[in-house]
C-alpha positions in Angstrom: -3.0 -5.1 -29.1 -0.5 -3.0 -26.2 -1.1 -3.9 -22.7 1.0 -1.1 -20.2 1.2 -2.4 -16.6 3.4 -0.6 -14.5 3.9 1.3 -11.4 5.7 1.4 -7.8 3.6 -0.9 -6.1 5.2 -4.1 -8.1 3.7 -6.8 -6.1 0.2 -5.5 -7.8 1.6 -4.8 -10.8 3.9 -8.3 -11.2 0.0 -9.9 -9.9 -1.5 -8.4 -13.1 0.3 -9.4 -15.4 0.9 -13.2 -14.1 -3.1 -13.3 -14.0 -3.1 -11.5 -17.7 -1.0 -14.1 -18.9 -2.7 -17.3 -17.1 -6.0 -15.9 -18.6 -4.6 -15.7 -22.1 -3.3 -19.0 -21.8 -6.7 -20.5 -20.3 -7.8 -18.9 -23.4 -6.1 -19.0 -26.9 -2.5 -20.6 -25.3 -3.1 -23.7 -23.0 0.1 -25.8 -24.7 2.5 -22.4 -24.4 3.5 -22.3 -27.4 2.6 -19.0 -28.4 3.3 -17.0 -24.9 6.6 -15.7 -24.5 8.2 -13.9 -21.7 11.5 -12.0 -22.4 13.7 -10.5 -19.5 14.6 -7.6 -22.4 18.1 -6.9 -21.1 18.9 -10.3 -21.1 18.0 -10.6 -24.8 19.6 -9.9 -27.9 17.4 -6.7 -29.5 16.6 -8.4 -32.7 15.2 -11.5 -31.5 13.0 -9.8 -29.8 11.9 -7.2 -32.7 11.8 -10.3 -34.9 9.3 -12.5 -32.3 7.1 -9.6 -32.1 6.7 -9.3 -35.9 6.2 -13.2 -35.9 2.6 -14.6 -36.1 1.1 -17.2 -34.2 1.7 -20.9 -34.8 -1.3 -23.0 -34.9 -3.2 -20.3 -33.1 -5.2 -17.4 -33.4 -3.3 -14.9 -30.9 0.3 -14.6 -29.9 1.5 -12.6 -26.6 4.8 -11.3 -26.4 5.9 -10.2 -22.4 8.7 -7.5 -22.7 9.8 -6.8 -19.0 11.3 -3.5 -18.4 12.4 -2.7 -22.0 11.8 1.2 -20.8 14.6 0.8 -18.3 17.2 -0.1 -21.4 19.7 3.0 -23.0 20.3 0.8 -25.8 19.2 4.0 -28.3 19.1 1.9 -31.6 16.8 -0.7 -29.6 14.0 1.1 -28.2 13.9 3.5 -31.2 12.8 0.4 -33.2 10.0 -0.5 -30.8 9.3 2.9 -30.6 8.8 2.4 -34.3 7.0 -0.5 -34.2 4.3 0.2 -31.9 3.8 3.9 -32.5 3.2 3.0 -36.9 1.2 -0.1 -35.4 3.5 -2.7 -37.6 2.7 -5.3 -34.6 0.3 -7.6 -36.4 -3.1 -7.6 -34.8 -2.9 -11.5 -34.0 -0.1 -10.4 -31.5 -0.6 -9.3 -27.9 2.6 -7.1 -27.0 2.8 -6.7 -23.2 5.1 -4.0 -21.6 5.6 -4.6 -17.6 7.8 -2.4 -15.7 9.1 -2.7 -12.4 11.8 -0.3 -12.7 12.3 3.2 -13.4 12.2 4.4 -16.9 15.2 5.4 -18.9 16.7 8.6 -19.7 16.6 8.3 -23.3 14.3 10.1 -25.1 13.5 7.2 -26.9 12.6 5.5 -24.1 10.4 8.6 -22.2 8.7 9.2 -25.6 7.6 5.2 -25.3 6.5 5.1 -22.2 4.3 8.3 -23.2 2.8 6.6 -25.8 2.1 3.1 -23.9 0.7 5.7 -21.2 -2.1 6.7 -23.8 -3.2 3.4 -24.2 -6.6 1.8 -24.1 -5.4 -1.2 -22.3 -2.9 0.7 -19.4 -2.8 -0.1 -16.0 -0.6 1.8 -13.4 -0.6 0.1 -10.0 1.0 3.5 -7.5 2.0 3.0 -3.9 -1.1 2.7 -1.7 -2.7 4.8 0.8 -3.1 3.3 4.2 -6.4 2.9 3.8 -6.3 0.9 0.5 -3.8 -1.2 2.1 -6.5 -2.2 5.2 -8.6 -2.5 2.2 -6.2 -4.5 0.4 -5.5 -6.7 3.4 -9.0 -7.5 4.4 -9.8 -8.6 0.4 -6.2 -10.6 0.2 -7.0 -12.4 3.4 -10.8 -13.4 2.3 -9.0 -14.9 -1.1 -6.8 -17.2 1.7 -9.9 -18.0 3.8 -8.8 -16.3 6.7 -10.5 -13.7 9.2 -8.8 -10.3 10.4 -10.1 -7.8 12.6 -9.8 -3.9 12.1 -7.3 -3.3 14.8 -4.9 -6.3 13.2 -5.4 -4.8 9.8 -4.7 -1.5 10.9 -1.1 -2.7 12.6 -0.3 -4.4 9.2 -0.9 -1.0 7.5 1.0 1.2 9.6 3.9 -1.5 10.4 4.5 -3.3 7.0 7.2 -2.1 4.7 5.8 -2.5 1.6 3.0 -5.3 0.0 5.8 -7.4 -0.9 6.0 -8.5 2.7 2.5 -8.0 3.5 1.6 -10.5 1.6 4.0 -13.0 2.9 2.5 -12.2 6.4 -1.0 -12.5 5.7 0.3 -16.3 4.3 2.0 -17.3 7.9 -1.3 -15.4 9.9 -3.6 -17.5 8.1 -1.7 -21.0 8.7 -0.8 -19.7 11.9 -4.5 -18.9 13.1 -6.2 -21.9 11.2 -9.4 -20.5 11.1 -9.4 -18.5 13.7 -10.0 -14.5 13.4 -6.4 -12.9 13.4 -5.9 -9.8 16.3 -3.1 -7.5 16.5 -1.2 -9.4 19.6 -1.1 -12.4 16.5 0.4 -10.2 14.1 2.7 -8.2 16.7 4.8 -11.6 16.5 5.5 -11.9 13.2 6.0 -7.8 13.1 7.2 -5.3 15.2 6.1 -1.9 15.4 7.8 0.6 13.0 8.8 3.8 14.5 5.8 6.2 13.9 6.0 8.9 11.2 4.2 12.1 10.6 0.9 10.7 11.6 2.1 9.9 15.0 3.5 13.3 15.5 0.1 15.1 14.3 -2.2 12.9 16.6 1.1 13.8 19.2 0.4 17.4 18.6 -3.4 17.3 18.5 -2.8 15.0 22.3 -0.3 18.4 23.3 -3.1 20.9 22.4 -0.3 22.4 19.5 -3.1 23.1 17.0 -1.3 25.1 14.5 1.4 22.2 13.9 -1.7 19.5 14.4 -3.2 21.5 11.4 -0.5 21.6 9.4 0.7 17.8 10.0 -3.0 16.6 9.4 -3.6 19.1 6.1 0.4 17.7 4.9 -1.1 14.0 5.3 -4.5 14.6 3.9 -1.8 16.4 0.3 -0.2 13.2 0.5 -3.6 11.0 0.2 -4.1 9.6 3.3 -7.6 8.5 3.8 -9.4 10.9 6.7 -10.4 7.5 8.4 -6.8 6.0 8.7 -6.2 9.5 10.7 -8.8 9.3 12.5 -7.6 5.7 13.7 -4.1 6.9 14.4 -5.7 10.0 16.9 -7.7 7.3 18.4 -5.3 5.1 19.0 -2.6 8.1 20.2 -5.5 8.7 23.2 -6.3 5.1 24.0 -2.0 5.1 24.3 -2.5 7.8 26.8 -5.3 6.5 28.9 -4.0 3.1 29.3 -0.7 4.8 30.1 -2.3 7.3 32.7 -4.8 4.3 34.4 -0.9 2.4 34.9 0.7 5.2 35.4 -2.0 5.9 38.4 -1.9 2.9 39.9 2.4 2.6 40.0 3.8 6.0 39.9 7.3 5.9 39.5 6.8 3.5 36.3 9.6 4.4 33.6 8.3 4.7 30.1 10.1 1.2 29.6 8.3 0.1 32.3 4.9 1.2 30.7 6.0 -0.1 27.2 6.6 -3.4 28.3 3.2 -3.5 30.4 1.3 -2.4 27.6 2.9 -4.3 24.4 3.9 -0.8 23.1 7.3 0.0 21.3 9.5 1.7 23.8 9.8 4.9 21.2 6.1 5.6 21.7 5.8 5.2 25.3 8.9 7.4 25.8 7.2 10.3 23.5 3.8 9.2 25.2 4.7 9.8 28.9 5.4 14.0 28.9 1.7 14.0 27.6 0.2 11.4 30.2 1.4 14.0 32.7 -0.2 16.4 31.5 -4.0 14.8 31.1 -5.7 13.7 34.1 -7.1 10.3 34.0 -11.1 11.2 33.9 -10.0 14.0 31.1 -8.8 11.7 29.2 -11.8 9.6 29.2 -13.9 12.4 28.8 -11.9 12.8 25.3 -12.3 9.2 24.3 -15.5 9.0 24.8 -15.9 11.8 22.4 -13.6 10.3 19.5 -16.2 6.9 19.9 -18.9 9.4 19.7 -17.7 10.9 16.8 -16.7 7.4 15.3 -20.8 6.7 15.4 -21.8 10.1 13.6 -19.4 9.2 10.9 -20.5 5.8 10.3 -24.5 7.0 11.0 -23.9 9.8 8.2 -24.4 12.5 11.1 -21.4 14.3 10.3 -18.3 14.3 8.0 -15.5 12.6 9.1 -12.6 15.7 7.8 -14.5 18.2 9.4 -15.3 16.3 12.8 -11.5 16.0 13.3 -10.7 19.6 12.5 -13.7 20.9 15.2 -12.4 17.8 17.6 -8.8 19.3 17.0 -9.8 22.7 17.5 -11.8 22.2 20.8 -9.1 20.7 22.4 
């Protein structure tokens, strides 16, 4: 048997295959003594060839871990496995596992294996994650810890967090932190700050300046790139409830700098200072008016009244 895991998100990936090999232990292994994990370029070549031609001891199966073997240019080396795997001269009582967490070689031997594992019954390819998988992601990964999260502290993980790797380190010090308790976005603002925004912040900036044509084109880039239509949504949202809590301050103490508003309002002094030319140009009971309309449109997409893609499109073009 060939199990392929691989991928760029290698927390997910490196989580498969520790739970493929605890299973297989639980299983047919539970002394050890037929698992075996090899580091490939920390191995000579022909050990490893020679362990996974070797059968089982005392056992029925045998699973032989190669990690990042793809990544090697040793020719000779992966033409062999190549070889092996591709004429099927593994025995059948052996379970050869191929994780990779880096890219694959140049070789052709090694592009022409990684084509083959590819074809597999048993592959698995774990890609970077959408925002929306990740909220997804974070509300399963806290459950498993016994914690609580709300949407809005979910959503800051998602848009903040640099990759899963540290995500999941976070949701570990929220959850001892809280104790129980529901985790909100003021709890997770201090273990994280805010990352500068990217492309998502400048379309919900364009869609708060009335640009359509570059709100269109930001949105329709985002959407190419697999963002999910309700992260977006949740970014525009949050763009206009930035701008009315900005404009009710900014009412109430004109004069404010955008520092000033930042600081007020827990924001990250980037945003507030892109924020401000807009809160200028919407009056206060306008910009209500519009949020009222996102939460309206918020029910109609969670009543089934309307499609979610094509509310934000009308939204943006009414605007």
């Amino acid at each position: 048997m060939l199990i392929y895991i691989r991928g760029e998100d290698t927390f997910r990936s490196r989580q498969f295959l520790r739970k493929t090999i605890e299973e297989f232990k639980a299983k047919r292994d539970p002394q050890g003594f037929n698992t075996l994990i090899f580091d490939i370029g920390r191995e000579a070549p022909e050990r490893v060839l020679g362990e996974l031609l070797t059968l089982p001891f005392l056992a029925e199966r045998r699973m032989i871990v190669l990690q990042n073997a793809l990544s090697l240019s040793d020719k000779e080396f992966l033409g062999k496995l190549l070889g092996l795997v591709s004429e099927n001269k593994i025995p059948e009582a052996n379970v050869a596992v191929f994780w990779q967490s880096e890219p694959i070689g140049k070789t052709t031997e090694a592009k022409k294996l990684a084509e083959f594992l590819a074809k597999e019954k048993f592959s698995y390819d774990f890609p970077k994650m959408t925002p929306a998988e990740i909220i997804g992601w974070v509300n399963a990964e806290i459950k498993t810890r016994n914690g609580k999260i709300d949407r809005a502290a979910a959503l800051w993980l998602a848009q903040n967090a640099a990759d899963v790797w540290l995500l999941s380190s976070l949701l570990d010090q929220l959850v001892a932190y809280k104790n129980g308790e529901e985790i909100k976005t003021d709890d997770v603002k201090m273990f994280l700050e805010e990352k500068i925004p990217d492309n998502i912040f400048s379309a919900a900036e364009a869609i708060a300046a009335g640009d359509k044509k570059s709100a269109f084109k930001l949105l329709n880039e985002q959407r190419r790139l697999g963002v999910d239509e309700g992260y977006l949504f949740a970014m525009i949202v949050r763009q206009f409830r930035i701008l009315l809590q900005m404009r009710d301050i900014w009412e109430r103490a004109d004069g404010l700098t955008s520092d000033q508003l930042a600081e007020r309002l827990g924001l990250h002094p980037f945003v507030a200072r892109k924020s401000l030319p807009l809160v200028r140009r919407f009056g206060l009971e306008r910009l209500k008016e519009i949020y009222n309309h996102l939460l309206d449109m918020d029910i109609k997409t969670k009543t089934g009244a309307g499609d979610q893609g094509a509310l934000i499109d009308w939204f943006v073009g009414q605007l």
